[in-house]
MDAnalysis code that builds the backbone (N, CA, C; Angstrom):
import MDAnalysis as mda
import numpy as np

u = mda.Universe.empty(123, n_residues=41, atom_resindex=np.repeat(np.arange(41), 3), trajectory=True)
u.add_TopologyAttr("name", ["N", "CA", "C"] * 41)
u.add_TopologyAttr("resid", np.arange(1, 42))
u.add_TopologyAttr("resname", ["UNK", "UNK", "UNK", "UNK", "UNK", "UNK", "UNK", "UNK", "UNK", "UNK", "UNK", "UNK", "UNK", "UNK", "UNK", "UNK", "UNK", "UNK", "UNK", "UNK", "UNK", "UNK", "UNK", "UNK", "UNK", "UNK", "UNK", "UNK", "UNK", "UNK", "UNK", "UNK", "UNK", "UNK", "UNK", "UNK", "UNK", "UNK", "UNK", "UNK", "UNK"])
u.atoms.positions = np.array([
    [-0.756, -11.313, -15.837],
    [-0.226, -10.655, -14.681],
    [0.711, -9.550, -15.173],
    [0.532, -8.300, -14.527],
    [1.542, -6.976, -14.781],
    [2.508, -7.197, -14.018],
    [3.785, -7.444, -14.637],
    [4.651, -7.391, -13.566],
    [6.065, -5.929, -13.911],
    [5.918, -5.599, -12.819],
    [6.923, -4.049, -12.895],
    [8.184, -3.916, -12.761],
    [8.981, -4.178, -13.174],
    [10.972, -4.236, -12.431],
    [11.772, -3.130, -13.222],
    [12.450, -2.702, -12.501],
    [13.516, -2.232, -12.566],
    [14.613, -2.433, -13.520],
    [14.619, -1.414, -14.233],
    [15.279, -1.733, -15.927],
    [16.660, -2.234, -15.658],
    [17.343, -2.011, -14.500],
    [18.603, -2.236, -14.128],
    [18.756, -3.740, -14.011],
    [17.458, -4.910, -13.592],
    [17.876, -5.970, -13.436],
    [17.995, -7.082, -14.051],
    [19.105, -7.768, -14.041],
    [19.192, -8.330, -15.174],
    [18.526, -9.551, -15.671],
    [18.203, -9.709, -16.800],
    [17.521, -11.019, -17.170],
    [15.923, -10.891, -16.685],
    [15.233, -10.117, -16.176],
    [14.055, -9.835, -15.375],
    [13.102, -10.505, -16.643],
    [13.084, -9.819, -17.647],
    [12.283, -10.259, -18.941],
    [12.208, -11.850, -18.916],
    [13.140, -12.346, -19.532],
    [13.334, -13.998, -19.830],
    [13.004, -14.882, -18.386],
    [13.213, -14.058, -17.497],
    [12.956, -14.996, -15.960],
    [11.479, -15.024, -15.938],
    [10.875, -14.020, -16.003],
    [9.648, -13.667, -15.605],
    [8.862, -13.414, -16.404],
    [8.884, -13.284, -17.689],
    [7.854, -13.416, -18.899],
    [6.821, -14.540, -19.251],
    [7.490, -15.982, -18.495],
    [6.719, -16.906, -18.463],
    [5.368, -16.484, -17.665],
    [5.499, -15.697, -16.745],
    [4.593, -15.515, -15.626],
    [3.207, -14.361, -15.918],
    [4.091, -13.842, -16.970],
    [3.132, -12.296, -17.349],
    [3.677, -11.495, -18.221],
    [3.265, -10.125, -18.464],
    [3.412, -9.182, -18.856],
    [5.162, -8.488, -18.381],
    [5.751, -8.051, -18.881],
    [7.125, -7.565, -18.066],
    [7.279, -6.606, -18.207],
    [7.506, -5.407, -17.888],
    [7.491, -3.916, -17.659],
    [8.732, -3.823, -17.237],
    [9.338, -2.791, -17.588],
    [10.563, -2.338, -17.020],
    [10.402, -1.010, -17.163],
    [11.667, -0.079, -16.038],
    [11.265, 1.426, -16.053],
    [12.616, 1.567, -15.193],
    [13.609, 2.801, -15.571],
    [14.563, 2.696, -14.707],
    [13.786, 2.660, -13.470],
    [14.635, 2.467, -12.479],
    [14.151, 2.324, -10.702],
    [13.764, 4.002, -10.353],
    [14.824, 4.893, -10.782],
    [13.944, 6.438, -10.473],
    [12.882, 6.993, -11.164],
    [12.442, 6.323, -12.374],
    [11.594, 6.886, -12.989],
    [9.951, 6.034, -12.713],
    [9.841, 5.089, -11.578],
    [8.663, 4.187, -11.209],
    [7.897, 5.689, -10.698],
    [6.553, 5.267, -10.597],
    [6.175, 6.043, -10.153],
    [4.831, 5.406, -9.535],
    [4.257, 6.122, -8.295],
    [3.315, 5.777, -7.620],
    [2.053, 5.352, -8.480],
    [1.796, 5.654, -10.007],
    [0.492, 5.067, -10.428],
    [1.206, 3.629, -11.450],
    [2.483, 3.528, -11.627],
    [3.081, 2.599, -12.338],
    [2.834, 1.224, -11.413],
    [3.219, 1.589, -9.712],
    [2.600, 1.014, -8.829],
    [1.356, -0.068, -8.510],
    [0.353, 0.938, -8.357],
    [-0.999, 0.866, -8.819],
    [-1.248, -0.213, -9.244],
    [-1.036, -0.088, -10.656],
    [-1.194, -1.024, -11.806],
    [-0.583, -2.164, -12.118],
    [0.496, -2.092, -11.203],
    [1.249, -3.770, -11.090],
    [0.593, -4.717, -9.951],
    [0.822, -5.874, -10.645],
    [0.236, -7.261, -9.993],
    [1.253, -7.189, -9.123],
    [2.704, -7.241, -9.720],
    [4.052, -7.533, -8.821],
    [4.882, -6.887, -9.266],
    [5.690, -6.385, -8.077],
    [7.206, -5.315, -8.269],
    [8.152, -5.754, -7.905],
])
């Protein structure tokens, strides 16, 4: 699973890595095809 968050939040990696893939991107720099391509944001 792709999952997309927001570089700002904390612990996102270690919470949610069990689940998938973890992506981070500051919150202004997401962009509509980063979107796309996520399972979950």
């Amino acid at each position: 699973m792709h999952i997309l968050a927001d570089a700002n939040i904390p612990r996102v990696g270690p919470v949610f890595g069990e689940l998938g893939t973890v992506h981070t991107k500051p919150g202004r720099a997401i962009s509509s095809a980063d979107v796309q391509e996520a399972d979950v944001l």
